[in-house]
C-alpha positions as CSV (number, residue, x, y, z in Angstrom):
1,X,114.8,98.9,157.7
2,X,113.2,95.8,156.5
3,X,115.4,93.4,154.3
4,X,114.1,90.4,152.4
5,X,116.4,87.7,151.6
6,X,118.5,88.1,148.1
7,X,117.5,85.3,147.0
8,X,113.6,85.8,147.3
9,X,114.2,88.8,145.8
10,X,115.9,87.4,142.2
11,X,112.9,84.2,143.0
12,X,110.2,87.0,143.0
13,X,111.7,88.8,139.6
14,X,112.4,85.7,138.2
15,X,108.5,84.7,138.7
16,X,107.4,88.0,137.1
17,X,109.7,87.3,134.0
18,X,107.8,83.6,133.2
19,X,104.4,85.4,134.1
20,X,104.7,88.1,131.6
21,X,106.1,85.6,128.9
22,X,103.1,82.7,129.8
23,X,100.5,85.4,129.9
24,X,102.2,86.9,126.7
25,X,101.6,90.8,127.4
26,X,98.8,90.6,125.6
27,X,98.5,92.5,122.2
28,X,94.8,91.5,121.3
29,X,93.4,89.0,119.5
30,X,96.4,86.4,118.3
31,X,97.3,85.4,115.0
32,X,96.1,82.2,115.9
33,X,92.9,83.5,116.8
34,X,92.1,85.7,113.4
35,X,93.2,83.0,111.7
36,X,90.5,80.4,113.1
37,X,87.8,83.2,112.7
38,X,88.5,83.3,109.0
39,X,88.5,79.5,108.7
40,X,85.2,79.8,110.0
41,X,83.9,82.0,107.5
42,X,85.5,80.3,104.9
43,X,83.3,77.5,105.2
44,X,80.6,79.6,106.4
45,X,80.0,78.1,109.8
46,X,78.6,81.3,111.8
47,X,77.4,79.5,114.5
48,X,80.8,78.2,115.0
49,X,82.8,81.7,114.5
50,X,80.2,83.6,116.8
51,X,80.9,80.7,119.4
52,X,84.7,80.8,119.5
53,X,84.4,84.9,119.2
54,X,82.2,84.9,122.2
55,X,84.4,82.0,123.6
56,X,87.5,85.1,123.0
57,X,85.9,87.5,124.5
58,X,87.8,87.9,127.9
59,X,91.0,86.1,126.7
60,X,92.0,87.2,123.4
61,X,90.4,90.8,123.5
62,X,89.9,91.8,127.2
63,X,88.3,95.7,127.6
64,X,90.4,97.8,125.9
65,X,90.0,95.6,122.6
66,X,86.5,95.6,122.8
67,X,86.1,97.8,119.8
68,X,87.8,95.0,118.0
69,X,85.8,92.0,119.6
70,X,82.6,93.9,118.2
71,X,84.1,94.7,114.6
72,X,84.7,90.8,113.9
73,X,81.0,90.6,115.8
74,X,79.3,92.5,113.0
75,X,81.4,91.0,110.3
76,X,80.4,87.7,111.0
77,X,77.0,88.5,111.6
78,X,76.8,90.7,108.1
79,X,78.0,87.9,106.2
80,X,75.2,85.7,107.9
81,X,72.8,87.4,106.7
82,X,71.7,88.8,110.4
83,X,72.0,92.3,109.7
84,X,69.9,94.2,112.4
85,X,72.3,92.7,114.7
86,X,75.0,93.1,113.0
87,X,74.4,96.8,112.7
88,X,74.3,96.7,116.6
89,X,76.9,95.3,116.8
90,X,78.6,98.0,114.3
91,X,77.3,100.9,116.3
92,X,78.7,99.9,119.4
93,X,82.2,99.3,118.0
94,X,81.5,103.1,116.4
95,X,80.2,104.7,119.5
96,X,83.5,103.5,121.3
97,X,85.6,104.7,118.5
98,X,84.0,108.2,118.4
99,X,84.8,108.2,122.1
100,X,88.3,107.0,122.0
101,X,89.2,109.1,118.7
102,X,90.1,112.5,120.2
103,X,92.2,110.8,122.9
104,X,93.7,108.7,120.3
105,X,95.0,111.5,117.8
106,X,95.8,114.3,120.3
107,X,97.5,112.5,123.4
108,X,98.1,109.0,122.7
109,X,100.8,109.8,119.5
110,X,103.0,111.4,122.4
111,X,102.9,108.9,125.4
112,X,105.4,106.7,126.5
113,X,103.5,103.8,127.8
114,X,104.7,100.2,129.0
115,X,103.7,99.4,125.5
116,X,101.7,100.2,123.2
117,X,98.9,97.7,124.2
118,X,98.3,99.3,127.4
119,X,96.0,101.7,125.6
120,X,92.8,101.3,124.6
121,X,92.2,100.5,120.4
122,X,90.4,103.2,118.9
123,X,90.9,101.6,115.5
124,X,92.4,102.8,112.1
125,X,91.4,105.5,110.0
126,X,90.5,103.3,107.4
127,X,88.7,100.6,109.4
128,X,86.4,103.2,110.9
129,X,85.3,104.4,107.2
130,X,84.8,100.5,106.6
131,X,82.6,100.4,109.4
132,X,80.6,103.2,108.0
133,X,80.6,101.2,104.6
134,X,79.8,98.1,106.3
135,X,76.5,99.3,108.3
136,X,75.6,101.0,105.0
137,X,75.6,97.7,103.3
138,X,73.6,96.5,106.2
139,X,70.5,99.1,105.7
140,X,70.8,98.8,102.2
141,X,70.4,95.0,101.9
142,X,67.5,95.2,104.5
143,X,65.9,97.9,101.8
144,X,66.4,100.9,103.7
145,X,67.7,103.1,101.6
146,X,67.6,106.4,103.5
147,X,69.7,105.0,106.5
148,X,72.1,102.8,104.2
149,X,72.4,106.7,102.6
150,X,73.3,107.9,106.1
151,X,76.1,105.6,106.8
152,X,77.6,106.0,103.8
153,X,78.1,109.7,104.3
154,X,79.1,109.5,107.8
155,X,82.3,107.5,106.4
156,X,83.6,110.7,104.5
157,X,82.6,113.4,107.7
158,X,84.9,111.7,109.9
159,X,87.8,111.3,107.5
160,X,87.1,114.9,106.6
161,X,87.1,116.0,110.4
162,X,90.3,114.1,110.9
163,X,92.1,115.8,108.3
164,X,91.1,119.0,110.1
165,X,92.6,117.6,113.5
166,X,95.9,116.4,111.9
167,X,96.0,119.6,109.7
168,X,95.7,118.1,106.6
169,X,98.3,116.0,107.1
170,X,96.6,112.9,107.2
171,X,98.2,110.3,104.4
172,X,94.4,108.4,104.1
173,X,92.5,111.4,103.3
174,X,89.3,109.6,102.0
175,X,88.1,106.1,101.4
176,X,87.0,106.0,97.2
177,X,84.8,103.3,98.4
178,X,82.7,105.0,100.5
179,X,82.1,108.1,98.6
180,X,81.8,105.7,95.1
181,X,78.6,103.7,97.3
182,X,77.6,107.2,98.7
183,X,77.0,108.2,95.4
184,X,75.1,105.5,93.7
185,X,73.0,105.7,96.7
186,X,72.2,109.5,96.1
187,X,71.4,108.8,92.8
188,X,68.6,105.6,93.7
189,X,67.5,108.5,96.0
190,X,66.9,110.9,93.0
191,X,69.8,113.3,94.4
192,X,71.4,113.9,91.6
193,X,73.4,116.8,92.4
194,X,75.1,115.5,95.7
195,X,75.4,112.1,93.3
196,X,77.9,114.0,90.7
197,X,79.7,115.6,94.3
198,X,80.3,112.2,95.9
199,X,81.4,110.5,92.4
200,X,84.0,113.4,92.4
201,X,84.9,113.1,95.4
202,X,85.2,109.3,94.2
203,X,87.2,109.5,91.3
204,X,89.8,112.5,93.1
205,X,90.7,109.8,95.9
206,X,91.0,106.8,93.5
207,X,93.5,108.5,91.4
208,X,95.7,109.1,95.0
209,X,94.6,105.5,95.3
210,X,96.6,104.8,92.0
211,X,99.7,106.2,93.4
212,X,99.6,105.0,96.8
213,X,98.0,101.6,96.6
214,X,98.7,100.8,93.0
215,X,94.9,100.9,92.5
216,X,93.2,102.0,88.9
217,X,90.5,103.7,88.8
218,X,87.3,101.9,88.3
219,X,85.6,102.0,84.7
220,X,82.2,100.3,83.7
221,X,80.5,100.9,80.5
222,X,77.1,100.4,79.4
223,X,74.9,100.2,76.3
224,X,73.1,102.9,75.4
225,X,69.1,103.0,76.7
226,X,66.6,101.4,74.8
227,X,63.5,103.0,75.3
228,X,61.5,100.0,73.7
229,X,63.4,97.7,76.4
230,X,63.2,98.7,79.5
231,X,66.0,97.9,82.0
232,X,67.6,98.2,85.7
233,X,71.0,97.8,87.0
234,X,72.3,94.8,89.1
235,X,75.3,95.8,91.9
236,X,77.1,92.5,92.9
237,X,79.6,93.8,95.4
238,X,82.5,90.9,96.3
239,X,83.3,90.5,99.6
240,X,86.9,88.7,99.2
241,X,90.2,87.0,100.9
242,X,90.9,88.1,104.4
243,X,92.7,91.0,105.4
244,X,96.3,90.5,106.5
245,X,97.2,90.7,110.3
246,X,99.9,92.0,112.1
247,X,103.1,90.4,114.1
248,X,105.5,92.1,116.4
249,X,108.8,92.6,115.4
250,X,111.8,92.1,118.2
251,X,115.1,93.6,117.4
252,X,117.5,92.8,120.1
253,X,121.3,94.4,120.7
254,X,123.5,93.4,123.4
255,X,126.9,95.2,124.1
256,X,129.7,93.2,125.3
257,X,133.2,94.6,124.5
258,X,131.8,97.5,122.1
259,X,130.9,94.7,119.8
260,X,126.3,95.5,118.8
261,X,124.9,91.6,118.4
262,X,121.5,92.3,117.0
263,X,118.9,89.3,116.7
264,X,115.4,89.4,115.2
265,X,112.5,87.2,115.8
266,X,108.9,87.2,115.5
267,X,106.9,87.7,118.7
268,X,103.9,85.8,117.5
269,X,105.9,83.2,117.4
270,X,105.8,80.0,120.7
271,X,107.7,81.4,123.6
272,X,109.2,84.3,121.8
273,X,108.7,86.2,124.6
274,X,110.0,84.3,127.1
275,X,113.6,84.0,124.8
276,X,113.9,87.9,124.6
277,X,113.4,88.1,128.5
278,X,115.9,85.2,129.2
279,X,118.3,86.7,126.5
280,X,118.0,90.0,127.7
281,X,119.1,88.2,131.2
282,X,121.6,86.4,130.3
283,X,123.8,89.7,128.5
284,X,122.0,92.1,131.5
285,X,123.3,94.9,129.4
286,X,120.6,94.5,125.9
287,X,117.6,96.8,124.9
288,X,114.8,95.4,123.2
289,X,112.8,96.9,120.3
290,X,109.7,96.1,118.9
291,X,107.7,97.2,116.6
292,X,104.8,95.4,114.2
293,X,104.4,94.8,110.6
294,X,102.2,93.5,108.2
295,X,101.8,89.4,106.9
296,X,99.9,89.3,104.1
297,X,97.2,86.4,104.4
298,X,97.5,84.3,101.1
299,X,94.0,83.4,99.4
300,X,93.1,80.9,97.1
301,X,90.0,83.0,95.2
302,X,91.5,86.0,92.9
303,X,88.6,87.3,90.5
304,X,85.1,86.4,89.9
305,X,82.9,87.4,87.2
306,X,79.2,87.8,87.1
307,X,76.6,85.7,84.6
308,X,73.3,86.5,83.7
309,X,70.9,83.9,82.5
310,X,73.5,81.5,81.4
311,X,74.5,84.5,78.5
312,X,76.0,87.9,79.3
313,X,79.4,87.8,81.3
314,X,81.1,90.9,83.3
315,X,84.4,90.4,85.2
316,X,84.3,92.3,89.1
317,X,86.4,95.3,89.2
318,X,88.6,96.1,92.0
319,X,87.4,99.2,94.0
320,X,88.8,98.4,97.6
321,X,92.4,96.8,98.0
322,X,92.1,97.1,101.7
323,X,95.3,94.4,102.1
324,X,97.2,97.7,100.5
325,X,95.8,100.3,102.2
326,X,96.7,98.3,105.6
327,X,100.2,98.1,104.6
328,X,100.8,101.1,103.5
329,X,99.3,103.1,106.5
330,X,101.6,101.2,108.6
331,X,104.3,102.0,106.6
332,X,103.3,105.7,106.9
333,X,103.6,106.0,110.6
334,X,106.7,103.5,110.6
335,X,108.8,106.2,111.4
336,X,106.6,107.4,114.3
337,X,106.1,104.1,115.8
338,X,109.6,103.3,116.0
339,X,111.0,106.4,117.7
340,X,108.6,106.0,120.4
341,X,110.0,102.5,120.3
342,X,112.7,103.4,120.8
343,X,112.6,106.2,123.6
344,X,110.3,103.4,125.5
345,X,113.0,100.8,125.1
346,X,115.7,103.2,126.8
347,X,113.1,104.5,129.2
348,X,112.9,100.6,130.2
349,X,116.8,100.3,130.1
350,X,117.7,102.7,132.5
351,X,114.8,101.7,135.1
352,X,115.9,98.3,134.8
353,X,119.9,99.4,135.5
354,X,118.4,101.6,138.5
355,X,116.3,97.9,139.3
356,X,119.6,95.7,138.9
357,X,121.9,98.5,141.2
358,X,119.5,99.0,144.0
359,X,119.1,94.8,144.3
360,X,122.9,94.8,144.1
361,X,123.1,96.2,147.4
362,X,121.0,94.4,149.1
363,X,123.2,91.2,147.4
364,X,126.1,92.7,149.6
365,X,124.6,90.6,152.6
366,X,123.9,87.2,150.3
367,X,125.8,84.2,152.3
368,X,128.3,82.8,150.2
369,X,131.1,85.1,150.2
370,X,132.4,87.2,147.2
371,X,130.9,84.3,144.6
372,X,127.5,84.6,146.1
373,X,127.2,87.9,146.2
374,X,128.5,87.9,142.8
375,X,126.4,85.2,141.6
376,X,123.3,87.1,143.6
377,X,123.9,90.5,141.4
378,X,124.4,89.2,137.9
379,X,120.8,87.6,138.8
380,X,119.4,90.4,139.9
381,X,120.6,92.1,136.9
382,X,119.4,89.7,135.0
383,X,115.8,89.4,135.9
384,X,115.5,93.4,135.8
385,X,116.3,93.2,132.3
386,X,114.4,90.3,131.4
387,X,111.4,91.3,132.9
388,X,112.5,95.0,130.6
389,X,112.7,92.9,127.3
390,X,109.7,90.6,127.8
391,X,107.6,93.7,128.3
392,X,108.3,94.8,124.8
393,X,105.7,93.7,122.6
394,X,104.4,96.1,119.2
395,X,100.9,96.7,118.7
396,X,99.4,94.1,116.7
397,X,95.9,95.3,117.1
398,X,94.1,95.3,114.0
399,X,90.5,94.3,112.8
400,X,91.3,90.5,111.3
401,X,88.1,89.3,110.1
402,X,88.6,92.1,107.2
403,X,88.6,90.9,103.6
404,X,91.5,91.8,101.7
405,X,89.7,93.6,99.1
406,X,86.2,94.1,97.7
407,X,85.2,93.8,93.8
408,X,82.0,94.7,92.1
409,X,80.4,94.2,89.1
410,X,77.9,96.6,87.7
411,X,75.4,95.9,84.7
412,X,72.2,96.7,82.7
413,X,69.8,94.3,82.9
414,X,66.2,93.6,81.2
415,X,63.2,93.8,84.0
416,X,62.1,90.8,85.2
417,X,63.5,87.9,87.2
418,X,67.1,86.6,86.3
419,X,69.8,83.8,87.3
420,X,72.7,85.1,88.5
421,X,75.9,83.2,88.7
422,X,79.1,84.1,90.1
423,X,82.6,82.0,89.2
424,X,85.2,82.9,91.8
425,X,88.3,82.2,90.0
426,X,92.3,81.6,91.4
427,X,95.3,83.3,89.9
428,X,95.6,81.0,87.0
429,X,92.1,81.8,85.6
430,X,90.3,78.5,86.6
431,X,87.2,78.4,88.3
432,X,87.8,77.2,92.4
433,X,83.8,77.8,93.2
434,X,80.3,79.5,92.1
435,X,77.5,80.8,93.6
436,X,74.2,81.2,91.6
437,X,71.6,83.9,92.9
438,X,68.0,82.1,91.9
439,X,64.9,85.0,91.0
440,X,66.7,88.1,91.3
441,X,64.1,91.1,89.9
442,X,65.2,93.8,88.1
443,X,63.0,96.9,88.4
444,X,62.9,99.5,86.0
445,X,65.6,102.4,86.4
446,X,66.5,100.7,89.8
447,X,69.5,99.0,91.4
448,X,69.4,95.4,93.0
449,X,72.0,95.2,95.2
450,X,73.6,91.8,95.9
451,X,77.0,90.5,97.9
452,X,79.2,87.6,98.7
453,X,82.1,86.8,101.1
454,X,84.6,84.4,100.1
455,X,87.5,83.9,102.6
456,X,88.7,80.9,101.2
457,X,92.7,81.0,103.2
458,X,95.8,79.1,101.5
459,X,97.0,76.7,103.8
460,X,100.8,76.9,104.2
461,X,102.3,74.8,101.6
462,X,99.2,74.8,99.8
463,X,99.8,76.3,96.4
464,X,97.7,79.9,96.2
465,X,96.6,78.9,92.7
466,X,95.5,75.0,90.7
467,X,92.4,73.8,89.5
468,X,91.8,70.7,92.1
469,X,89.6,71.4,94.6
470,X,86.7,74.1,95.3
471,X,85.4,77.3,97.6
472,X,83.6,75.9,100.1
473,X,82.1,79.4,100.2
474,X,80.7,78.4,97.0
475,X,78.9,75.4,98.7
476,X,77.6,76.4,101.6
477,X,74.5,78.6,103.0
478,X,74.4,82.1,100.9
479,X,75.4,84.8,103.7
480,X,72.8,87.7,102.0
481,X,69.3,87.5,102.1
């Protein structure tokens, strides 16, 4: 039988531990990385987000992210203004979730896989209904109503089929958002009767929202018609904050005379990798857990409010706290995620012990006597278990270039042309930026539909809230046409 020296043995596992930890397992996109893209469109430089997101491409999101790299695609390019492509880019990162879906909820939830970032990213529930609300928004700010009409719908089919697949189990059982645009949309198409269904629909789902997500249900009141003065509606829809991401978790426990040492960290973090490997090699005898969770991304802008003509003034209501629904259907499949963490860990444990045991013999023949072939097996040991702990990374996948929530404002206005001006305001009321929509016509008994991004990120250290300073959103290009 061929042997290979010992020593290039532990040299070759040893390699394979620093190669995982440099190369980082990779989870997707990094923190870093979602983080730059929002700083991007904070200031509004497309050019320079779709640069470093085509720049990403092979690094940060690799094949089986691609559903991601072409989310952020569209984002960017909807906030730009760029629509028909963005809407491509949209329908790709749909078709690929459609086709990954089925897989997703019927097989994936039971495999045990290296982790969980060997699998292709089919996306969340709710992301795909934002996609859906997203290409609508696209179509409907290009004036085509009938297709804007279809997306909308499509949002509320798939959460509907996969509520039949899970059983009705399924914790997001509709997106209030959707079905809310949906039926304003029916309704500017003279539907009237599927309008009243989709507003139901609406108004059921935002009072789960209230319980689950802490969001009210959305009110807006107008004056009563004037027949003498004819008016139309105006639809500002706010685009704001940024989503929050997700980091990996590491929860470490070493036995060493029946005592459990557990140690947490944050995989996201420099090298954080690379220390649950080489502590995992230095005890030989750890497991290593990991599972992801939520960081919220703080943001300066908290409100806005809409005025007309220097005069009338409406406050944006909330209708989408996506930062909530994030968190909490992570939270909901907490319990699922970590008992396959779990189970994976052990699974990883006991290959690494059978690893460590069959390298042990072959450290039987290391020169050196009873100390080197000592000193040959606890290395051994050490790298099989290192390489079993650097492995372990959660599943920080998630679509980062999200806002944290979207606001809208809804009122009566007289026909003709107005000036529109938005004030985006912090959490203590003062006013960090505004954006003023020149010539917007109102027609009568129609809806003009306008939106806005703001993704204006607190810096660490930065206070979330003051009056010094402004939204560079507020300054820059408009991203709707």
């Amino acid at each position: 039988m061929l042997r290979f020296p010992p020593h290039i043995a532990i040299r070759a596992a040893a390699a394979a531990v620093l190669f995982c930890a440099a190369a980082g397992c990779q989870s997707g996109p990094s923190g870093a990385h979602k983080r730059g893209l929002n700083a991007f469109l904070a200031a509004q430089d497309y050019a320079g987000a779709e640069a470093a997101l085509e720049k990403a491409k092979e690094g940060q999101y690799g094949k089986k992210n691609l559903v991601l790299f072409y989310l952020d695609k569209g984002t960017i390019l909807h906030h730009e203004g760029k629509y028909p492509e963005s809407d491509a880019a949209f329908d790709t990162a749909e078709q690929r979730m459609v086709e990954l879906y089925t897989k997703s909820v019927t097989k994936t939830a039971g495999m045990l896989v290296l982790n969980d970032n060997t699998v292709d990213y089919a996306g969340e529930p709710f992301e795909s209904a934002l996609t859906n609300v997203y290409r609508s928004f696209n179509w409907l700010l290009q004036g085509k109503l009938d297709q804007a009409l279809v997306e909308a719908r499509k949002a509320g089919i798939f959460l509907d089929e996969l509520n039949r697949m899970l059983e009705g189990k399924a914790k997001y059982k509709d997106d209030a958002f959707a079905q809310y645009i949906s039926a304003l949309l029916y309704a500017d198409a003279g539907k009237m009767d599927d309008a009243r269904i989709s507003m139901d629909k609406a108004m059921e789902a935002y009072g789960w929202y209230q319980t689950a997500y802490g969001s009210p249900k959305p009110v807006f009141r107008f004056p009563k018609e004037d027949k003498k003065n004819p008016r139309g509606e105006l639809v500002f829809v706010h685009f704001n904050g940024v989503a929050p991401i997700k980091l990996s978790k590491t929860f470490q426990v070493a036995w060493g005379n029946a005592v459990a040492i557990a140690k947490e960290n944050d995989t996201e973090a420099q090298g954080a990798q690379f220390s649950n490997g080489l502590r995992a090699g230095i005890t030989g005898n750890s497991i290593t857990i990991s599972y992801p969770e939520y960081q919220a991304q703080p943001f300066r802008t908290k409100s806005s409010e809409v005025t007309v003509d220097g005069g009338e003034t409406l406050p944006t209501t909330l209708m989408e706290d996506i930062q909530a629904i994030a968190t909490k259907t992570l939270q909901d499949r907490m319990a699922m995620i970590r008992t396959r963490a779990i189970a994976r860990a052990t699974v990883k444990y006991v290959l690494a012990e059978v690893a460590s045991r069959a390298a042990a013999k072959a450290c039987d023949q290391a020169p050196g006597g009873v100390f080197g072939q000592m000193a040959c097996k606890a290395l051994a040991r050490g790298a099989a278990h290192g390489i079993a702990a650097a492995s372990e990374v959660a599943d920080t996948r998630c679509w980062g270039t999200l806002p944290a929530e979207i606001r809208m404002a809804r009122m009566k206005l007289p026909v003709g042309k107005h000036t529109v001006t938005v004030s985006f305001k912090d959490a203590a009321g003062n006013v960090v930026g505004t954006k003023v929509f020149n010539d917007v016509e109102i027609v009568k008994s129609k809806r003009k539909y306008l939106s806005y991004r703001t993704a204006d990120a607190v810096e660490p250290g930065q206070p979330a809230s003051g009056s010094s300073g402004g939204s560079k959103t507020a300054k820059m290009k408009m991203g709707v046409k």
